[in-house]
GUMI-377537 format. One record per residue (C-alpha): residue in one letter; x, y, z. Coordinates in Angstrom, 1 decimal, padded with zeros to 4 digits. Example, Ala and Ser with C-alpha at 12.3 -4.5 7.8 and 13.67 -1.06 7.14 Angstrom:
2
<atom><code>A</code><east>012.3</east><north>-004.5</north><up>007.8</up></atom>
<atom><code>S</code><east>013.7</east><north>-001.1</north><up>007.1</up></atom>
END
This chain:
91
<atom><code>X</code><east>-019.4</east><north>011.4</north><up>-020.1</up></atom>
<atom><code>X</code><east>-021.9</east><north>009.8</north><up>-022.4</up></atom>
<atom><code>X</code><east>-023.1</east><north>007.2</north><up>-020.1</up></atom>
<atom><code>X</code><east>-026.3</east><north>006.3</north><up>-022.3</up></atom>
<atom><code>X</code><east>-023.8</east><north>005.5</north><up>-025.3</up></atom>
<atom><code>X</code><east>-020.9</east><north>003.6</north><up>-023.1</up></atom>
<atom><code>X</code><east>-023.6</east><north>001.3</north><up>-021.8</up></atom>
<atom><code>X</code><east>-025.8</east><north>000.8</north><up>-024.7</up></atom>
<atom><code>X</code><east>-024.8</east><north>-003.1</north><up>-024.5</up></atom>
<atom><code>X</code><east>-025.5</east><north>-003.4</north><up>-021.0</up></atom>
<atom><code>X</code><east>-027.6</east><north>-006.3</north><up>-020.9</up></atom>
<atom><code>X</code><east>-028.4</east><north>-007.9</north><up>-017.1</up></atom>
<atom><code>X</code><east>-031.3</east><north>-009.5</north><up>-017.8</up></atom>
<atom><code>X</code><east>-033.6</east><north>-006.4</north><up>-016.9</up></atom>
<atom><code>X</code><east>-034.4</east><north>-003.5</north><up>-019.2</up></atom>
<atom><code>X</code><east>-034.9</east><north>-001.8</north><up>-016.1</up></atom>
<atom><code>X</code><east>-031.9</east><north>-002.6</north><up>-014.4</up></atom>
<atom><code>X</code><east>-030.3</east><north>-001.4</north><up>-018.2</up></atom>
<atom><code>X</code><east>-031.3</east><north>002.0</north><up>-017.9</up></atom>
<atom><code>X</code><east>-031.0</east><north>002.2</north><up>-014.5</up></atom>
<atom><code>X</code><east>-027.1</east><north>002.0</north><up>-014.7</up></atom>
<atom><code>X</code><east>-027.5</east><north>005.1</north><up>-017.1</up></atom>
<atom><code>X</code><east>-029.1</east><north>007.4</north><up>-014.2</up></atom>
<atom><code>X</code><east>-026.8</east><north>006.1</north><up>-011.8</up></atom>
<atom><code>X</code><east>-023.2</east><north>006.6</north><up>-014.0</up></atom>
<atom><code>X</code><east>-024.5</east><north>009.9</north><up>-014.6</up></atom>
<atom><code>X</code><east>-025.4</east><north>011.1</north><up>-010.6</up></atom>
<atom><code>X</code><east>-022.0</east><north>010.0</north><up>-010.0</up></atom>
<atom><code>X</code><east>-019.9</east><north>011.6</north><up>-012.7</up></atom>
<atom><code>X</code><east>-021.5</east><north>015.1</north><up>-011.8</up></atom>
<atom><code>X</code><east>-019.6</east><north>015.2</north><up>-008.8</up></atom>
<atom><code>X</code><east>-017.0</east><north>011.9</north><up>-009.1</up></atom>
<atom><code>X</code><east>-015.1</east><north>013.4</north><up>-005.9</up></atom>
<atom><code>X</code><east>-017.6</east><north>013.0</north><up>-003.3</up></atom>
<atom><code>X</code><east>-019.1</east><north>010.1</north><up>-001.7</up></atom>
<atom><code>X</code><east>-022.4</east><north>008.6</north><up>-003.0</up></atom>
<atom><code>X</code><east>-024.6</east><north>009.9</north><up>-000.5</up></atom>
<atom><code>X</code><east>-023.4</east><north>013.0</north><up>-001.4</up></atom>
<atom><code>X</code><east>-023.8</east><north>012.7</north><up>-005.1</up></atom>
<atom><code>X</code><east>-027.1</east><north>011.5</north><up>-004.4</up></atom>
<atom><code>X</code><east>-030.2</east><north>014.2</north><up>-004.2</up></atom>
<atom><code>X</code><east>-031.3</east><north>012.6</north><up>-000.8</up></atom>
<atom><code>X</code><east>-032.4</east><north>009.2</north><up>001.0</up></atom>
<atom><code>X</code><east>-034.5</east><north>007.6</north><up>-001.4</up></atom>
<atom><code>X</code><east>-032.0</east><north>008.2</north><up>-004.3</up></atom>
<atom><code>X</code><east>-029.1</east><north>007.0</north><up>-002.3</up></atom>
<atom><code>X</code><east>-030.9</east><north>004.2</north><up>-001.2</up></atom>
<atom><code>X</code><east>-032.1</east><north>003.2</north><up>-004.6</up></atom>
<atom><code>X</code><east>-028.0</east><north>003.5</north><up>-005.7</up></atom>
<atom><code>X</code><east>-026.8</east><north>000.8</north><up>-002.9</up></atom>
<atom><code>X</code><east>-029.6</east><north>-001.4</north><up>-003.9</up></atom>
<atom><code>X</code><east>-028.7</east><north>-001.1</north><up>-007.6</up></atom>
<atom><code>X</code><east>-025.1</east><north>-001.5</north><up>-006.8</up></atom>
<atom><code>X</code><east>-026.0</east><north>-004.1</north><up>-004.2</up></atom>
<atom><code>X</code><east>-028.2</east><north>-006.1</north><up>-007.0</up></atom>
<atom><code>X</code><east>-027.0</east><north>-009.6</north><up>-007.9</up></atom>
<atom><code>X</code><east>-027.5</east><north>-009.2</north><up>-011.7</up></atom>
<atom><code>X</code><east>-025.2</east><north>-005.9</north><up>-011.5</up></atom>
<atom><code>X</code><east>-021.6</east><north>-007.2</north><up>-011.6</up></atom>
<atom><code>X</code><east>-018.1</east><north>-005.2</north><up>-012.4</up></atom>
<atom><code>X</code><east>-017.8</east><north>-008.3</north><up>-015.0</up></atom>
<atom><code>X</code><east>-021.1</east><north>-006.7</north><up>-016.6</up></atom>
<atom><code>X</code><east>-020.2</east><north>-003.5</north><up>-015.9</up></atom>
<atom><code>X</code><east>-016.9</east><north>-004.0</north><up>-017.5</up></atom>
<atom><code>X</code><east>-018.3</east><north>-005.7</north><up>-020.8</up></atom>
<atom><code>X</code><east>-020.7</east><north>-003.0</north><up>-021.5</up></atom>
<atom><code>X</code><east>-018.4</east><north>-000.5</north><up>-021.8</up></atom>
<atom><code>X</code><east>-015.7</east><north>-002.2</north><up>-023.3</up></atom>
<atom><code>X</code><east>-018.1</east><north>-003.3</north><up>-025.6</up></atom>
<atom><code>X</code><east>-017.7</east><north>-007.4</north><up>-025.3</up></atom>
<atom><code>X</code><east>-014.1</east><north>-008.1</north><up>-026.3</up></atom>
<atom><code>X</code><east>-012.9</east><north>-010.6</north><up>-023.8</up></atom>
<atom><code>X</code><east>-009.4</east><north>-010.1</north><up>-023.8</up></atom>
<atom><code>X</code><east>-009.8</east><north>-006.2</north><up>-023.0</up></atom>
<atom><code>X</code><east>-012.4</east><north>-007.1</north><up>-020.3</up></atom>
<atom><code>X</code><east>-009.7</east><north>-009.6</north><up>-018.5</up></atom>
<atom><code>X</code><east>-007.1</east><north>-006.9</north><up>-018.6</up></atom>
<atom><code>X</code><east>-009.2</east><north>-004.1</north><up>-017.5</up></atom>
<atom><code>X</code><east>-010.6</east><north>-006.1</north><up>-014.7</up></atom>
<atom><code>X</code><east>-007.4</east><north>-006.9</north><up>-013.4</up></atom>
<atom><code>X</code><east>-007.5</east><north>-004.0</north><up>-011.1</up></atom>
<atom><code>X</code><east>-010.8</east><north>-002.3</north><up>-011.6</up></atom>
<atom><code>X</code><east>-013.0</east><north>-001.6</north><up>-008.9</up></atom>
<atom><code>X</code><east>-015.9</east><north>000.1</north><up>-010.7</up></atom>
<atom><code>X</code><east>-018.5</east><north>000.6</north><up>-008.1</up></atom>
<atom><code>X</code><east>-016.8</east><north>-000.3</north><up>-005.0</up></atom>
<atom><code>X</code><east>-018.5</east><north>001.2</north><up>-001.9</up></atom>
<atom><code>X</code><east>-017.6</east><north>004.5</north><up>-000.9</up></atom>
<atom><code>X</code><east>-017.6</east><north>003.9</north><up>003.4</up></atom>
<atom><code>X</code><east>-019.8</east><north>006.8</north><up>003.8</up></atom>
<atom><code>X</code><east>-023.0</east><north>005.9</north><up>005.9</up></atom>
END
C-alpha cells in the first residue's frame, strides 16, 4: 500500500495530524487481520492510534476525500457504506 501517496491531500488542518495518518495506515496494513492493539508495537503506540482515530479533525469524510482525491460524487458513494477506521472492540 502506498499510504504516503493515497493520502498526499489529506489536509485536517494539522501538518501533524497529516502525516500522522501516514504512520498509522501503514501499522495497520502490515498486519490488516488483527486488532489494533495488536498491530500496534505496544501501549504508547496504541494509545497514540485511539487518540488519532479518536481526534475531532480526523473524520471518515476526510479520510475518504484524501484518498479519493476530492471528487464529491465518488466520496458520497464510497461513503455509503464505508467504515474506515471503525473501532476494533479489543481492549
Amino acid at each position: 500500500m502506498d499510504s504516503a501517496g493515497e493520502f498526499s491531500q489529506m489536509d485536517l488542518g494539522d501538518r501533524r495530524l497529516d502525516e500522522r495518518v501516514v504512520e498509522l495506515i501503514e501499522s495497520l496494513s502490515r498486519q490488516p487481520m488483527v486488532s489494533i492493539n495488536a498491530a500496534c508495537g505496544g501501549l504508547a503506540e496504541t494509545t497514540a492510534e485511539y487518540r488519532y482515530i479518536g481526534h475531532i479533525s480526523v473524520t471518515p469524510e476526510k479520510l475518504m476525500e484524501a484518498v479519493l482525491g476530492g471528487d464529491d460524487r465518488a466520496n458520497k458513494r464510497a461513503a455509503g457504506g464505508a467504515n474506515i477506521l471503525g473501532h476494533d472492540g479489543a481492549g
